[in-house]
C-alpha positions as CSV (number, residue, x, y, z in Angstrom):
1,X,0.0,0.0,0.0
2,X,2.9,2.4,1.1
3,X,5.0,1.9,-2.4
4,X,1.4,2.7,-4.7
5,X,0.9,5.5,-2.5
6,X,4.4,6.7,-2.8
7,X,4.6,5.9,-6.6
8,X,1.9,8.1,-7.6
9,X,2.6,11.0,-4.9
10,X,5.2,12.8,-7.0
11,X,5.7,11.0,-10.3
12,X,6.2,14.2,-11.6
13,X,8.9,15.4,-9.4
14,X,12.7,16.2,-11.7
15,X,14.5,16.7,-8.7
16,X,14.7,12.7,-7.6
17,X,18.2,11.1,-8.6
18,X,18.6,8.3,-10.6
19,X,15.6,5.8,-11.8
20,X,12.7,6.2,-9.5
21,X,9.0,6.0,-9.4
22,X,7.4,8.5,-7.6
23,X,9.4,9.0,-4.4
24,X,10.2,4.7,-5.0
25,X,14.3,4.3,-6.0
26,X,13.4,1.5,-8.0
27,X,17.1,0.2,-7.7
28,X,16.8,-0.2,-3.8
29,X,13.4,-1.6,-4.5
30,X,14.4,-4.3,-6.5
31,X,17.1,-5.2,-3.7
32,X,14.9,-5.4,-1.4
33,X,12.2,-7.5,-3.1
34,X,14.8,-9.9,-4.2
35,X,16.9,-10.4,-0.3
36,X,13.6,-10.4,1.2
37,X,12.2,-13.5,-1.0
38,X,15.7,-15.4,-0.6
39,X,16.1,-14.8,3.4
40,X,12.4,-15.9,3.6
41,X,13.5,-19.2,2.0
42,X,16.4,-19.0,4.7
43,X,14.4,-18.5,7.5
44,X,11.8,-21.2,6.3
45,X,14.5,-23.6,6.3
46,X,16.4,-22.8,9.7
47,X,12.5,-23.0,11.2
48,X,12.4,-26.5,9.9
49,X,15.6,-27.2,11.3
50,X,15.1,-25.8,14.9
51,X,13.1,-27.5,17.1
52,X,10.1,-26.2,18.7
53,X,11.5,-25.1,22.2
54,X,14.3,-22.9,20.2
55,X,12.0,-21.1,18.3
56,X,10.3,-20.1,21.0
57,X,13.6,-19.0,22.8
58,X,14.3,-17.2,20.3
59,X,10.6,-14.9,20.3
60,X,10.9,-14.2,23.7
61,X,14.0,-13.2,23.4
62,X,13.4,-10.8,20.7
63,X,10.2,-9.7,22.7
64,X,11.9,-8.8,25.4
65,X,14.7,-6.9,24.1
66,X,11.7,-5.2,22.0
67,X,10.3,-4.1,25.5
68,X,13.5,-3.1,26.9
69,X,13.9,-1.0,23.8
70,X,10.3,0.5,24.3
71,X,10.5,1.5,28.0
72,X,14.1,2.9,27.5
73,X,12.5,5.3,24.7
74,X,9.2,5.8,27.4
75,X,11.4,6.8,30.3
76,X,14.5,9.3,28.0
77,X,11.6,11.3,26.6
C-alpha cells in the first residue's frame, strides 16, 4: 500500500536522482524485493531445522529486548 501510495505521490517530481517512481528508488526496491524472497527461504528452512523449544527462545528473546527498547525510549523522553 505504502509503495502505490508513494509511486503516484510525485511521479512528476525532476529533482529525484537516478531511476525512481514517484518517491520509489526503483534500484533499492528491486534489492529489497529480491533479499527479502531469498532470506524468507532462509528463514523457512532454519525453522524446519530448529526444534520447537528454540524457536520459542528465540521470540521471547526478541520480545523482550523489544520491550526493553520500548520503555528505554518511554522513560528518555
Amino acid at each position: 500500500m505504502g509503495t502505490i501510495v508513494l509511486t503516484s505521490a510525485s511521479s512528476l517530481r525532476a529533482h529525484l536522482p537516478g531511476p525512481h517512481l514517484g518517491y520509489v528508488y526503483l534500484p533499492a526496491f528491486a534489492a529489497l524485493a529480491v533479499g527479502s524472497v531469498l532470506m524468507a527461504l532462509v528463514g523457512a528452512r532454519l525453522a524446519h531445522r530448529s526444534g520447537a523449544k528454540v524457536l520459542r527462545r528465540i521470540f521471547a528473546g526478541m520480545m523482550a529486548v523489544m520491550v526493553v527498547k520500548f520503555v528505554v525510549g518511554l522513560v528518555s523522553i
